[in-house]
C-alpha positions as CSV (number, residue, x, y, z in Angstrom):
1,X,161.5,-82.3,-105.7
2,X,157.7,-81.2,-105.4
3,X,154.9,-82.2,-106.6
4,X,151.0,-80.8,-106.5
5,X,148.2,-82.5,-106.0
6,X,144.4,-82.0,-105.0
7,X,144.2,-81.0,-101.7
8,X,141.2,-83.3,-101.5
9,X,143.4,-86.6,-103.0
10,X,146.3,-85.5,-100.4
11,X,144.0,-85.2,-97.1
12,X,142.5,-89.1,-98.4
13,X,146.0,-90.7,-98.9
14,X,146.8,-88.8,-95.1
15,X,144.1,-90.5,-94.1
16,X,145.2,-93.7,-95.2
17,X,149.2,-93.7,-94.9
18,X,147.9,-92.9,-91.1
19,X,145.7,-96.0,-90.8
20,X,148.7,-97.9,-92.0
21,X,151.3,-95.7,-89.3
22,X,153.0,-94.3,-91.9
23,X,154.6,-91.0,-92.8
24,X,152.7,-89.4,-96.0
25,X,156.1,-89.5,-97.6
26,X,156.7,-93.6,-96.9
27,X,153.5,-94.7,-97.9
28,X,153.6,-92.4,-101.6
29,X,156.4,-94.0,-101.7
30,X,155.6,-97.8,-100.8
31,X,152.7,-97.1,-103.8
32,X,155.2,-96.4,-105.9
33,X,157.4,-98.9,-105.0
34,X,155.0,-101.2,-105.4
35,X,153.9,-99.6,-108.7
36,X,157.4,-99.4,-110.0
37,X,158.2,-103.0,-108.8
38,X,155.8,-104.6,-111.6
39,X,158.5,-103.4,-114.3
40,X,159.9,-106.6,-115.5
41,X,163.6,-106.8,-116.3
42,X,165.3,-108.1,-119.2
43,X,165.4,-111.7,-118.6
44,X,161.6,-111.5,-118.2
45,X,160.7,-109.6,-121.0
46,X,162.9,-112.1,-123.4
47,X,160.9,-115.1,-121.9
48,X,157.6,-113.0,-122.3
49,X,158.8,-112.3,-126.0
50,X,159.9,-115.8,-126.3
51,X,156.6,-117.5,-125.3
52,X,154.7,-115.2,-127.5
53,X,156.7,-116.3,-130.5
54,X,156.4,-120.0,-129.3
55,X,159.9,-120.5,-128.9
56,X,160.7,-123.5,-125.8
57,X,157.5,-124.3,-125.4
58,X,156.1,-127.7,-125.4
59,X,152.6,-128.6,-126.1
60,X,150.4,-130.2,-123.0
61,X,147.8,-132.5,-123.9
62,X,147.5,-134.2,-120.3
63,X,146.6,-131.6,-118.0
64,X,146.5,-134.2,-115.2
65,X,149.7,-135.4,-116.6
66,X,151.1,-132.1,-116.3
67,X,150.4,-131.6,-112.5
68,X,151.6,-134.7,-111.5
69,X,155.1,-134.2,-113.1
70,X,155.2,-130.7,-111.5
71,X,154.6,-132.4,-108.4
72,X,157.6,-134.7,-108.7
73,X,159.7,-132.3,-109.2
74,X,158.4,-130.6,-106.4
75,X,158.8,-133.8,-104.3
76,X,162.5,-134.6,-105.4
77,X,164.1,-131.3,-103.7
């Protein structure tokens, strides 16, 4: 595989994949890794769909509230 880029971009990401001791070819592909790795899978993007559409939500009227029952089920494991 090959790709082409501006020689300018290339010398720049050099530059920087060197200031992190990395190859050129491991740090293109830790930024794409990293790029890639934002994809959410299908479980996610049903409960992203499902929020939108209100579906198993509950309505929060005590923020306070809220926080302190998070933090009792924090405290119980």
């Amino acid at each position: 595989m090959s790709f082409r880029f501006d020689e300018d971009i290339i010398e720049l990401v050099k530059e920087k994949a060197k200031a992190q001791k990395r190859s050129l070819t491991n740090y293109i592909e830790m930024l794409m890794a990293k790029d890639v790795g934002n994809i959410p899978n299908d479980e996610t993007k049903k409960a992203l769909e499902d929020a939108r559409n209100g579906i198993g939500l509950e309505p929060m009227d005590d923020i306070g509230g809220f926080f302190e029952s998070l933090r009792n089920e924090l405290t119980k494991n």
